[in-house]
TORMARRO-809182 format. One record per residue (C-alpha): residue number from 1; residue in one letter; x negated, y, z. Coordinates in steps of 0.5 Angstrom, whole numbers, m for minus. Layout:
BEGIN
NUM | A | X | Y | Z
...
! end
This chain:
BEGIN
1 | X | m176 | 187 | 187
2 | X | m182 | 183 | 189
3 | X | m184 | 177 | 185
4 | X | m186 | 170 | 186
5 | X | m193 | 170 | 184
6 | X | m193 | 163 | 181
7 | X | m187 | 165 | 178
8 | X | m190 | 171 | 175
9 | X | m195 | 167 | 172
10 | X | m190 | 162 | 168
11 | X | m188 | 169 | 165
12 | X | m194 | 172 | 164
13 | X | m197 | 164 | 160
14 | X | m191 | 166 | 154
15 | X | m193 | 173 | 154
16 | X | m199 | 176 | 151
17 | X | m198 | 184 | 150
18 | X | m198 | 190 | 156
19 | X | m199 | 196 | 158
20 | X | m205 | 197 | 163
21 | X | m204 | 202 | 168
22 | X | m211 | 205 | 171
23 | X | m212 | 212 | 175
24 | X | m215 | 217 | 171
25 | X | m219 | 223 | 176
26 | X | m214 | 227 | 178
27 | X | m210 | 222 | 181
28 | X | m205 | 220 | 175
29 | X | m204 | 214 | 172
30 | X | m206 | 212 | 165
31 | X | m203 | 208 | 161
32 | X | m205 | 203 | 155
33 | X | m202 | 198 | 151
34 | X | m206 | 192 | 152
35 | X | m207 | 185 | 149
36 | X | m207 | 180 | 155
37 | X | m209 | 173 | 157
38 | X | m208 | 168 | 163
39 | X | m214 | 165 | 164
40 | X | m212 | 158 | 168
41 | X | m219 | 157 | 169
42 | X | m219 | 162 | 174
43 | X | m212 | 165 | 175
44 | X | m214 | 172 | 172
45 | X | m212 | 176 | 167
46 | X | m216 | 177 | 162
47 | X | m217 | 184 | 157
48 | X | m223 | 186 | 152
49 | X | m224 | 193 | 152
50 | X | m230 | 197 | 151
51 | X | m234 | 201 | 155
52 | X | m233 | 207 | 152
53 | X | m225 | 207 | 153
54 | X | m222 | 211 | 158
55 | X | m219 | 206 | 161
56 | X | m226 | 203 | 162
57 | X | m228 | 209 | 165
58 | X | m222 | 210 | 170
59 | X | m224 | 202 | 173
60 | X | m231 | 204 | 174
61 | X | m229 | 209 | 179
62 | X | m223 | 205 | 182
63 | X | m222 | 197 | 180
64 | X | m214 | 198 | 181
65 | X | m210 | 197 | 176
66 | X | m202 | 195 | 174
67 | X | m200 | 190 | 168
68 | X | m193 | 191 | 165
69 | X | m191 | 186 | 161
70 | X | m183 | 188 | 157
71 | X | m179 | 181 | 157
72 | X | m173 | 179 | 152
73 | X | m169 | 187 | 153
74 | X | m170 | 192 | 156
75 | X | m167 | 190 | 164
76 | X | m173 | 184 | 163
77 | X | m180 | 186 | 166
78 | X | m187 | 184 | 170
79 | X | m191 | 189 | 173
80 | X | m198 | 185 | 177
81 | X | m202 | 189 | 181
82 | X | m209 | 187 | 182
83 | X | m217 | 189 | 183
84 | X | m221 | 190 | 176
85 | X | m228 | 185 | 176
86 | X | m232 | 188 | 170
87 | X | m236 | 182 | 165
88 | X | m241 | 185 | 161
89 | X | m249 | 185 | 161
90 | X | m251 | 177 | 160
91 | X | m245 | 173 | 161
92 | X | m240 | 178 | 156
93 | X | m241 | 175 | 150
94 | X | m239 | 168 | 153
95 | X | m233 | 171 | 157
96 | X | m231 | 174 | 151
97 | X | m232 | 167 | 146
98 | X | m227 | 164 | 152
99 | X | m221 | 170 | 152
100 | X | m221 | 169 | 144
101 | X | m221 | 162 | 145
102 | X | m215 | 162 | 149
103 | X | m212 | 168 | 145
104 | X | m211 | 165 | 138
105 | X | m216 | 159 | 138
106 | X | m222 | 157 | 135
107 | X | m226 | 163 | 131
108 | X | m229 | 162 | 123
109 | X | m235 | 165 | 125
110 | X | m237 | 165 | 132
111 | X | m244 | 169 | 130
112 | X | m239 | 174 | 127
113 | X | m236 | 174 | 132
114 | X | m242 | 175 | 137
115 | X | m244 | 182 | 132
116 | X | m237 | 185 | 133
117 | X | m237 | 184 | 140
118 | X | m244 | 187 | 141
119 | X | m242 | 193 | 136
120 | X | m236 | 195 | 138
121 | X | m240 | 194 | 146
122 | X | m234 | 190 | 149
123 | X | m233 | 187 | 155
124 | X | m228 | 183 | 159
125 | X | m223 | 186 | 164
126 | X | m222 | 181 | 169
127 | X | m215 | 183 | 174
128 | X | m213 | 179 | 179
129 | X | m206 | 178 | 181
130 | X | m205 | 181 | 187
131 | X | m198 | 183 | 187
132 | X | m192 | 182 | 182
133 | X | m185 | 187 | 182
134 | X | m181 | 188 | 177
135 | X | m174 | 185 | 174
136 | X | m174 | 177 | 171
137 | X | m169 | 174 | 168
! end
């Protein structure tokens, strides 16, 4: 059943874990369990991952991916879909500071933080909201 985008967004804002769906190079798809923000600065969601991923690799090639996101039973679920903007090169660092920020609060060590990023090449997966199906209570 296809979803109001603006109630799809009141139901993704008490949310935080997903499962991301990309398409691998043979077509099928590939999913990831995935830990997500809505960003209401920008009205996207927001998802760290690294470049050495597959998931990573998939949205290089094609920047479409679907989002499902489990509600309080098994009968109550949001799938999104939208288009992939990759963050990284100069502007990750910062993008990743802001999605931590949302996610959980202030860090105790931003340049900890910062090292971790660069070591675990991070980036920002930033999906727009496209499309929204599935079944809400």
């Amino acid at each position: 059943m296809e979803i109001d985008l603006a109630r799809a967004r009141a139901f993704l804002e008490s949310r935080r874990q997903g499962i991301l769906a990309t398409i691998k190079r043979d077509g099928r798809p590939q999913l990831s369990n995935v830990l997500f923000v809505l960003d209401p600065d920008d009205d996207r969601i927001k998802v760290s991952v690294t470049q050495t991923r597959a998931k990573t690799r998939n949205l290089r090639r094609d920047p479409r991916a679907s989002l499902h996101v489990a509600g309080k039973d098994f009968w109550e679920f949001l799938v999104v879909e939208g288009q992939v903007r990759l963050v990284e090169g100069e502007g990750v660092l910062p993008a990743l500071r802001d999605y931590y920020r949302k996610a959980r609060g202030e860090h105790p060590d931003w340049e900890e933080y910062d090292a971790a990023m660069v070591r675990d090449q991070r980036l920002l997966l930033s999906i727009s909201l496209d499309r929204a199906y599935g079944q809400l209570a």
